[in-house]
N, C-alpha and C positions, 0 to 999 in steps of 0.2 A: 414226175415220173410219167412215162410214156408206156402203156401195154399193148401187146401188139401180140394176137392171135392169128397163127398161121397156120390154115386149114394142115392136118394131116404133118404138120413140120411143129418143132418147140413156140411156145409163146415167150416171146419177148419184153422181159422188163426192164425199161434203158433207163439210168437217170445221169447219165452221162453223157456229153457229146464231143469228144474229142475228132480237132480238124487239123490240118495244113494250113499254112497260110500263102506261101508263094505256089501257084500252079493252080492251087484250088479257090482257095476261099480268095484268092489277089491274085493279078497277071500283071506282069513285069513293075510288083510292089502295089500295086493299086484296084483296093476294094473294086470287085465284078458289082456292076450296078443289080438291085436285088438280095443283095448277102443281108443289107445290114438291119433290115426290116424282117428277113425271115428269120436269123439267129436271136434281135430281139423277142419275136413272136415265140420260140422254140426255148428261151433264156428262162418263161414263165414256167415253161416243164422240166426243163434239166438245166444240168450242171454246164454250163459249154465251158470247152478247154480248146484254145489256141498252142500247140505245139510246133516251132517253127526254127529253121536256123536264121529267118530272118536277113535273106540272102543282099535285099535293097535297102534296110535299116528302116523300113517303114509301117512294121507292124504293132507299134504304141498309136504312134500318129493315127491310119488308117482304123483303127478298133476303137478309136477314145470314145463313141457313143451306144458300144454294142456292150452288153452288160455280159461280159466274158472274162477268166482266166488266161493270161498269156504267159509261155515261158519259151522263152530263146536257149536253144542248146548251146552248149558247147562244142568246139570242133572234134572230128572224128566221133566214130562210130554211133550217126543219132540216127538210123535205124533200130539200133539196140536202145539208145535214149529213149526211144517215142513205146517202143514195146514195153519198157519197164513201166513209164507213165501209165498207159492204160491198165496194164496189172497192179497197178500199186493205186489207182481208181476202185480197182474189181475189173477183169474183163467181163466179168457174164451181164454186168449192167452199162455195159459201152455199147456205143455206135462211135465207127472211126471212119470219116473220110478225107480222104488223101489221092496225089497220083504219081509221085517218087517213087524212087526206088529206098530211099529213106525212108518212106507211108509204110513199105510190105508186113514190118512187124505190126504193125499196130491195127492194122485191118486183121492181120493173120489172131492176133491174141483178142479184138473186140467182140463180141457177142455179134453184130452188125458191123460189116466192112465194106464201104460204100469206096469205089474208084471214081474216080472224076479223067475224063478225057476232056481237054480243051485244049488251047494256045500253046499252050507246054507240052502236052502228050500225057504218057503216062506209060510209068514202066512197068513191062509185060511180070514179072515178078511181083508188083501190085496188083497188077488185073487179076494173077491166079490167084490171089490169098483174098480177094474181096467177094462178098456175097453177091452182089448187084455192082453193075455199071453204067455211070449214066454219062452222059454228050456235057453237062456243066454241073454247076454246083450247083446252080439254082433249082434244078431236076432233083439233085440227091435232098436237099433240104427239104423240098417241097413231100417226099415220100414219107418224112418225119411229122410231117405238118397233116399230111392226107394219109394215114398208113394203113388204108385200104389198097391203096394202090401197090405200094409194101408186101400186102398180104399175097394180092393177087400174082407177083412177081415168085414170092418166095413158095407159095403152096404146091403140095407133092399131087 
């Protein structure tokens, strides 16, 4: 578990990490150099969950050394797939990052909804439902890992 006191705003207790895999955590199918060291490091505190439709068929291969959950949706409507996941987690002990328009639910229902902007973008329906936005994943991850900087971000 991760706690995570935010001046003046709720204190956070995560023990969940659900992510994206294509846009966020992979660009075009292939682990962002940095992921696989920090989700191990972050795997000793929580639960990680991989949530993906798994657009390049590369998200077993890519993961085989990160001590993670992976589940591949089904087609149509896995923005509702991904928001049910994290409620059926618990949201109030989630962090969800993502940067689809498929992520919106699940940033939107996480306790922590971290947006990712990179190579793929990210859709402005995600950006509104996310707490924080960061330039890559390795930035969102690192906030789980430093969540002073976290605090500092989110404090009223």
């Amino acid at each position: 578990m991760i706690r995570i006191e935010i001046p003046g705003n709720k204190t956070l207790e995560l023990e969940y990490l659900v992510l994206d895999f294509n846009g966020t955590l992979a660009i075009d199918g292939k682990l962002v150099e940095g992921v696989k060291g920090r989700l191990n490091e972050l795997s000793s505190k929580l639960s990680v969950h991989v949530i993906t439709a798994d657009t390049f068929g590369t998200v077993i291969s890519e993961l085989k050394e990160i001590k993670c959950h992976i589940q591949v949706l089904s087609n149509g409507y896995q923005d509702r797939q991904k928001g049910i996941y994290v409620n059926q987690l618990g949201s109030k002990r989630c962090a969800a990052i993502g940067n689809g328009y498929n992520d919106w639910k699940m940033l939107r229902q996480a306790a922590l909804g971290i947006a990712t902007i990179q190579a793929e973008g990210a859709s402005i329906k995600t950006v509104k439902y996310a707490s924080v936005v960061c330039y890559s994943v390795n930035q969102a991850l690192d906030l789980l890992i430093n969540t002073k900087r976290l605090a500092a971000t989110l404090r009223r």
